[in-house]
C-alpha positions in Angstrom: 9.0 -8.3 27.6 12.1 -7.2 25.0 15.2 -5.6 26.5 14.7 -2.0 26.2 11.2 -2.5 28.5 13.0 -4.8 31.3 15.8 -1.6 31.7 13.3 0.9 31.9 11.8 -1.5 34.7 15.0 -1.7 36.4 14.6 2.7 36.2 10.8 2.5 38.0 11.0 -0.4 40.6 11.9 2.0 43.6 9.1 4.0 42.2 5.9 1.7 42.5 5.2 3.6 45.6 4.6 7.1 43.4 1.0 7.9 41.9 0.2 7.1 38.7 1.0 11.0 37.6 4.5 10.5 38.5 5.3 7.7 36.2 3.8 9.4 32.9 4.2 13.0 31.4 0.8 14.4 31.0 -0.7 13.8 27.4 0.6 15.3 24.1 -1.7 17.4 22.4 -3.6 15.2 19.6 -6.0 16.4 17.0 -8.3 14.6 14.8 -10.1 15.7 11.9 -11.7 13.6 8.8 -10.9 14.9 4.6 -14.7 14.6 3.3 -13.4 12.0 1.4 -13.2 10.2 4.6 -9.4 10.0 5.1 -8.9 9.8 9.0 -6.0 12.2 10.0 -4.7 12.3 14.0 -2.1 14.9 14.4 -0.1 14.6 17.7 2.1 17.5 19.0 5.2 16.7 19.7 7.8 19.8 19.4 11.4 18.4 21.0 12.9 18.2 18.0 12.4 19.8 14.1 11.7 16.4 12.8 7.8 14.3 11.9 6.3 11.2 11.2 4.0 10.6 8.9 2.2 7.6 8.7 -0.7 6.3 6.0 -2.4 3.0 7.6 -4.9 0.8 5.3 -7.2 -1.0 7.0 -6.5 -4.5 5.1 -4.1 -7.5 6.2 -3.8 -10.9 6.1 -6.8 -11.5 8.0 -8.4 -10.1 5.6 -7.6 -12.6 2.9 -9.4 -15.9 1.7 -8.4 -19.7 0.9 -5.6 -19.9 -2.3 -5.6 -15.8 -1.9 -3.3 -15.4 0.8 -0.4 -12.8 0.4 -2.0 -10.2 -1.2 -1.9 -7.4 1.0 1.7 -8.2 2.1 2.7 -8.4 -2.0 1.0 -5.4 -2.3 3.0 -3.8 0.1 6.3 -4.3 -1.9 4.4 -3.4 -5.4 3.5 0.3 -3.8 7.2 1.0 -4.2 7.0 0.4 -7.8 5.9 3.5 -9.5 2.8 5.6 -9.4 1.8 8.6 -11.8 4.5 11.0 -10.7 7.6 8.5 -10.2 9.0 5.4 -11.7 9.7 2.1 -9.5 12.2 3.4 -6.7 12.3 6.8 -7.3 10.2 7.9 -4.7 12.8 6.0 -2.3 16.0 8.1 -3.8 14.2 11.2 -3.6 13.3 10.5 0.2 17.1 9.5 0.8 18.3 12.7 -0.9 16.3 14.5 1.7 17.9 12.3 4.8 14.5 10.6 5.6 14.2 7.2 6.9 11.2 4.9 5.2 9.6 1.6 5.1 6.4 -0.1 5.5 5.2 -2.8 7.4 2.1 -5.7 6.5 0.4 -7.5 10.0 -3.2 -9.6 9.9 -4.9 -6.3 10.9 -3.2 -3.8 8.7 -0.4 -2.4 6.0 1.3 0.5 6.7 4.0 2.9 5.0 6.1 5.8 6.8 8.7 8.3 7.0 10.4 10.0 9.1 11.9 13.7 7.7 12.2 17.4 8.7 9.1 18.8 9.6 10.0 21.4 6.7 9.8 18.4 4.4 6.3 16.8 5.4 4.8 17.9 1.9 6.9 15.8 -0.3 6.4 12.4 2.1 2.7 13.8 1.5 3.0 14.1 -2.2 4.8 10.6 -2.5 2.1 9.1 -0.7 -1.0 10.7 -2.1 0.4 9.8 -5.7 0.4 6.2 -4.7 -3.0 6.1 -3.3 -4.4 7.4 -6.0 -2.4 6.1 -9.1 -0.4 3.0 -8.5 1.2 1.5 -11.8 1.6 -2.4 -10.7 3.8 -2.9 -13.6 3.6 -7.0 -14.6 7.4 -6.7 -15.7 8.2 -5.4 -11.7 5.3 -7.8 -10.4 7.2 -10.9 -11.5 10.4 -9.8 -10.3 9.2 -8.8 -7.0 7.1 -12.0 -6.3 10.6 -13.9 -6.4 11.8 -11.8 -4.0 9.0 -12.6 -1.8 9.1 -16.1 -2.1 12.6 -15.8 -1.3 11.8 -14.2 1.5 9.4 -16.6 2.6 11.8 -19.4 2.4 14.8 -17.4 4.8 12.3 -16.2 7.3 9.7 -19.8 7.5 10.5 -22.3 5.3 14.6 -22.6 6.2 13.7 -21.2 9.7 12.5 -23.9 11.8 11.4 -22.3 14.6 9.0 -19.6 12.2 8.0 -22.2 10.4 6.5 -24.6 13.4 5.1 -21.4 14.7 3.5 -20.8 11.7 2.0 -24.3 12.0 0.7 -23.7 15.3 -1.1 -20.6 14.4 -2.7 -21.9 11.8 -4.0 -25.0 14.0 -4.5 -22.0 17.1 -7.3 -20.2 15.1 -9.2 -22.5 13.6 -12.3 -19.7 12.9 -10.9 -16.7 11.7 -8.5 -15.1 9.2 -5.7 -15.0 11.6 -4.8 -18.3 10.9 -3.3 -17.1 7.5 0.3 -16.3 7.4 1.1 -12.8 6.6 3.5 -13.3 4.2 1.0 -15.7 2.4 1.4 -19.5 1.8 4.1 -20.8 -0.8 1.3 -22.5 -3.4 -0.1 -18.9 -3.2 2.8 -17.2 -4.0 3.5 -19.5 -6.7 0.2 -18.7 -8.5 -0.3 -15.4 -7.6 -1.0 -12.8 -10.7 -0.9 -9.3 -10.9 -4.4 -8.7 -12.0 -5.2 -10.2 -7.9 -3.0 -7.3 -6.7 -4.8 -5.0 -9.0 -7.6 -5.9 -7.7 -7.0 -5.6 -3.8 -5.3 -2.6 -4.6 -8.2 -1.1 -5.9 -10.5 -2.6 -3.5 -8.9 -1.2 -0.4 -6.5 1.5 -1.2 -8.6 4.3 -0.6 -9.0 7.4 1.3 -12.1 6.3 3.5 -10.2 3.4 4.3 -6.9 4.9 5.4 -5.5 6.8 8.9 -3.1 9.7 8.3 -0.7 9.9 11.3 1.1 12.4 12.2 3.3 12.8 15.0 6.4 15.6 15.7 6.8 19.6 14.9 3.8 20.3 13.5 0.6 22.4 14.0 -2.9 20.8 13.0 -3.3 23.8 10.6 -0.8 23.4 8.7 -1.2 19.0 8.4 -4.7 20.0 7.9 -3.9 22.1 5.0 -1.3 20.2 3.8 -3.2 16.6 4.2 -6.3 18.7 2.1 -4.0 19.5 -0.6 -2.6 16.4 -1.5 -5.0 13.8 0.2 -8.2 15.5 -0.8 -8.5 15.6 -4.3 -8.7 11.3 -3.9 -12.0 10.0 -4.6 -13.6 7.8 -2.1 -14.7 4.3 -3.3 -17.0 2.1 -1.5 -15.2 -0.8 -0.1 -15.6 -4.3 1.0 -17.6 -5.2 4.3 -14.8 -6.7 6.6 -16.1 -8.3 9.4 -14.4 -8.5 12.9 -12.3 -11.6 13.6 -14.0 -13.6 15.7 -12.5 -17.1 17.3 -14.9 -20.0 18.3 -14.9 -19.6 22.6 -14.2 -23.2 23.3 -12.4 -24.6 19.8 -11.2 -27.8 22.6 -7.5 -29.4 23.1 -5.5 -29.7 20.1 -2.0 -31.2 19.5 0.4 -30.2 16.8 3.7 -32.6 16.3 6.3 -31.3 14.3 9.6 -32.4 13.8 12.0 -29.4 12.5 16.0 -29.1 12.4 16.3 -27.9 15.4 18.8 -29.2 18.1 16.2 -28.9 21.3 12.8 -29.6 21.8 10.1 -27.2 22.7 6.9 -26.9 23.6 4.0 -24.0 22.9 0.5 -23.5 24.4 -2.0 -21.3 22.9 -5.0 -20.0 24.9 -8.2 -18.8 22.8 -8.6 -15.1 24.3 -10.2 -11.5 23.6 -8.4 -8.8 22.3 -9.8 -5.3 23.9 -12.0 -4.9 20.7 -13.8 -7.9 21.1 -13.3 -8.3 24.8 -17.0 -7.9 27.2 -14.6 -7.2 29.8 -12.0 -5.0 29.2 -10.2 -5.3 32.3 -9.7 -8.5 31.7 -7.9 -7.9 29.2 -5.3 -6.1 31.0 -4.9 -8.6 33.6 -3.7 -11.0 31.1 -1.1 -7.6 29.8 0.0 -7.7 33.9 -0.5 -11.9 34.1 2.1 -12.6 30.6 4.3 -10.0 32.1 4.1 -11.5 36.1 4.9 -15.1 34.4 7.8 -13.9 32.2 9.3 -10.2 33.2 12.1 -10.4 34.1 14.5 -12.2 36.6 12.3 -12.2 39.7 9.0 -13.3 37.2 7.5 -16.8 38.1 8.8 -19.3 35.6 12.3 -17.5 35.5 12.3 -18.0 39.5 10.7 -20.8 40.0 11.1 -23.2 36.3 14.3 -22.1 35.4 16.2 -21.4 38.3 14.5 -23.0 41.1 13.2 -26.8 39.5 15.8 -26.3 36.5 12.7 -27.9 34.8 13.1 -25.4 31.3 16.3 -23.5 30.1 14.2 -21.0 28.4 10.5 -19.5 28.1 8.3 -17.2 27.1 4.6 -15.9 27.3 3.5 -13.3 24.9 -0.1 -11.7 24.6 -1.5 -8.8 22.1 -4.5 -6.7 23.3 -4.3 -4.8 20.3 -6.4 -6.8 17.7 -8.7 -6.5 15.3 -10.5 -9.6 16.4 -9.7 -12.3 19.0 -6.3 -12.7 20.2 -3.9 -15.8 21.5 -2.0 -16.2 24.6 1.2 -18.4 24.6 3.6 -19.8 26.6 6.8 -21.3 25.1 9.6 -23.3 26.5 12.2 -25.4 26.4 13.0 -28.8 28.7 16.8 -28.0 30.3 18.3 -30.7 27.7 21.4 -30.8 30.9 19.0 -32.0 33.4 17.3 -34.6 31.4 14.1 -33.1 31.5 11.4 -33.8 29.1 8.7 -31.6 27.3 6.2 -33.2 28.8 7.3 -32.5 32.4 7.9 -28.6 30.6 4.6 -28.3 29.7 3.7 -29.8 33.5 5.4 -27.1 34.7 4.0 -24.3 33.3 0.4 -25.7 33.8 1.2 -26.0 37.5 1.7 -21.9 37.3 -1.5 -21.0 35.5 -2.9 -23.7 38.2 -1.5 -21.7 40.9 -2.8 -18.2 39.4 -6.4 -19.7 39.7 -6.0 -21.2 42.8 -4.8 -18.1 44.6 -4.2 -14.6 43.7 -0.8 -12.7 43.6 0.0 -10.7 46.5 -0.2 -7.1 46.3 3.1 -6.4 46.2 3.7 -8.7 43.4 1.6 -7.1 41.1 2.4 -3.8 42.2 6.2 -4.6 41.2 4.8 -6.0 37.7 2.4 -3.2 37.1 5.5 -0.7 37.5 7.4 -2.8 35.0 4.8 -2.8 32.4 4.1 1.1 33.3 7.9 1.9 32.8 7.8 -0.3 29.4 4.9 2.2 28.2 6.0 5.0 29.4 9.6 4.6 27.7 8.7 3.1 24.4 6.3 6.4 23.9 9.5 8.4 24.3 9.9 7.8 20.5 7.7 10.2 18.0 7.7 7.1 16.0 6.3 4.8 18.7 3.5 7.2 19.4 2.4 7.5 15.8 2.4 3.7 15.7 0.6 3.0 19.0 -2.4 6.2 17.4 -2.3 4.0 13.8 -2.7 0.5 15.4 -5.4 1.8 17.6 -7.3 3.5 14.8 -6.7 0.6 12.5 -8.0 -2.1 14.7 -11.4 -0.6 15.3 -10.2 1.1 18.7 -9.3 4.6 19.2 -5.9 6.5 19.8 -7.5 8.1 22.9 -7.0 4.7 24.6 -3.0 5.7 24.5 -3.8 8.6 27.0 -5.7 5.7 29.2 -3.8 2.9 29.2 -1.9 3.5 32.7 -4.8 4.4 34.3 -6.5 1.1 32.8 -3.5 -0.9 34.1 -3.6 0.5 37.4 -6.9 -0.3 38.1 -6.7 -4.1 38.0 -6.5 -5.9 41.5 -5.4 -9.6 42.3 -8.4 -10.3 42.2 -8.6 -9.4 38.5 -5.6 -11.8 37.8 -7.1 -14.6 39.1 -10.6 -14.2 37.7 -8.5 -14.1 34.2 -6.7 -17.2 35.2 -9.5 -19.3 35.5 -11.4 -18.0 32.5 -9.2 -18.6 30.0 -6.5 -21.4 30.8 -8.9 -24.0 30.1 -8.3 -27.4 28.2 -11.0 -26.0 25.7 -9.4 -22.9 24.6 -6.2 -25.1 24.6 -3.6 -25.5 21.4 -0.1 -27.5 21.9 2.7 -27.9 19.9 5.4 -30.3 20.5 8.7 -29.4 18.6 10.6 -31.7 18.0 14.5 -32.5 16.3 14.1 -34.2 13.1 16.7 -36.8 14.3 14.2 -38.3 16.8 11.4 -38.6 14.3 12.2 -42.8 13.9 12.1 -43.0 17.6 
């Protein structure tokens, strides 16, 4: 759970008593409507301030890509700042910097996305800049073989010369053995070093188009006016047929596998990865958030079980983590990470004992009620706040759209949460920590490898 969802916690905890109503403002008015070129746009009302998001997301990632292929969509990403019909490379940047927007873009498994945030006075231009790149992007080869350096560069500072990145990188890969998702976003280094710009072309074309794109808009807006203003400059697009992409789907039972890398790093560590569902591909959706409440009831917060019981009550690990997505396109991972307290003489092996006693003790019994009423109200509060932020909303609508699922699950999601019971926990528990579903990584200091 970051920082900014463990103080909004702190806010709610003498709250957990309230109804659900209490803890959330009722929904913002949201609006869809479809271009007949098939471009998706979800308008969503927000009128505190005179200021928008706008959002375009393309349904194409990394888990999209194939063997020797890998970094295209997140290549692509950077090309789409260099020049379309209308502008040259980086002029559509100055010209939203003149106007005191804020932009970037972001590339994930599922999707790539590109946003601003501006006056509402001044959606039409982030429109106009955007259209003109979905319809006409240049791909110079001169910029393409400047940028790829950069990305490789980048590559090497975030994974290759980070050694914590690059064994987790490792362990994904080894975590899905089925689907896309074991592919690194930013692409593997032999791929970047043979990548052309005729590939980019080509994905470019194959996926950049209207029918396979979500407008978002959230802020001080009308739907009639994003309407006509999203028909203007969006509609004239053709829409091109593109390719099937099928679902990412994990093998249920992959069995145990063990990953043993030895990094620069000065203390050991140890992950485990749990095959799971995401909610798109999950036959039981509440179990899906039971394992939202279970990651945060194991690690949110001080009073959470492996702060209280692993780190300060054993002093068996001076630092963990779990972590769990829901919102995939395909199957999804659950991971626990920690790290033996070096001070204590503890091992990763009596680490990774310790956090399988927890998940033992989450089949063998439920929480108590009050327990996961005081988690629920942190994960509530963590929802709540983050959706404070115009941006946040519009992200939370694209992501949903993007991964198959809809933005109306937004105006759900407490009520979702608030319906799972103990009993719901437990049940989750003993489905999915098995030995079958299992990945482990031991990381290790490279000054240990001759031992």
């Amino acid at each position: 759970m970051n920082a900014l969802a463990r103080r909004a916690a702190g806010l709610l905890l003498s709250t957990v008593c309230l109804p659900l109503s209490a803890l959330a403002a009722d929904p913002q008015p949201t609006h869809e409507f479809t271009l007949d070129n098939g471009l998706k746009v979800v308008v969503r009302e927000d009128h505190r301030a005179p200021v928008v998001v706008s959002q375009v997301w393309y349904k194409v990632g990394s888990s999209y890509e194939t063997p020797g292929q890998t970094g295209l969509s997140h290549a692509l990403e950077h090309m789409m700042f260099k020049g379309s019909a209308k502008v040259g490379p980086g002029e559509a940047s100055l010209i939203l910097r003149d106007l005191g927007a804020e932009e970037n873009a972001f590339t994930s498994d599922d999707y790539t996305a590109y946003y601003q945030v501006l006056a509402r006075d001044r959606l039409g231009v982030a429109f106009e800049l955007e259209a003109d790149r979905m319809a006409s992007l240049r791909l110079p080869a001169d910029e393409f073989s400047r940028e790829i350096e950069v990305i490789k560069e980048e590559r090497r500072l975030r994974t290759d010369d980070n050694p914590m990145s690059k064994a987790y990188e490792r362990f994904k890969a080894m975590a899905y053995p089925a689907s896309g998702y074991h592919t690194p976003t930013i692409g593997w280094m032999a791929d970047l070093e043979r990548m052309k710009v005729e590939e980019l072309r080509h994905w470019y074309q194959s996926w950049y188009v209207p029918n396979n794109a979500t407008l978002v808009v959230v802020g001080d807006v009308t739907p009639d006016e994003v309407k006509n203003l999203a028909q203007r400059y969006f509609g004239p697009i053709p829409k091109r047929d593109v390719p099937p992409a099928k679902i990412p789907l994990e093998l249920a039972e992959p069995g145990e596998r063990l990953l043993t890398l030895h990094v620069q790093t000065q203390l050991p560590s140890v992950i485990l990865g749990f095959n799971v569902p995401g909610l798109a591909t999950a036959e039981d959706k509440r179990s899906v958030q039971a394992l939202r409440l279970l990651s945060a009831l194991l690690d949110g917060g001080y009073s959470a079980r492996i702060s209280e019981q692993l780190e300060r009550g054993e002093e068996l690990v001076s630092a963990a983590s779990t972590s769990y997505d829901a919102y995939t396109r395909g199957d999804s991972l659950f991971t626990l990470t920690a790290t033996p307290n070096q001070q204590k003489k503890k091992t990763i092996a009596q680490a990774e004992a310790g956090l399988w006693r927890l998940l033992d003790e989450l089949k063998a019994k439920p929480p108590t009620t009050e327990e996961l009423e005081r988690i629920r109200a942190q994960v509530i509060a963590g929802v709540v706040y983050q959706r404070d932020s115009i941006t946040s909303q519009a992200t939370a609508i694209g992501s949903l759209e993007t991964v198959g699922l809809s933005w109306k699950l937004m105006d759900t999601e407490l009520a979702d949460l608030q319906s799972v019971t103990p009993e719901d926990i437990q049940k989750a528990a003993r489905t999915y920590f098995t030995r079958e579903r299992l990945s482990v990584a031991h990381v290790l200091p490279e000054e240990t490898a001759h031992e």
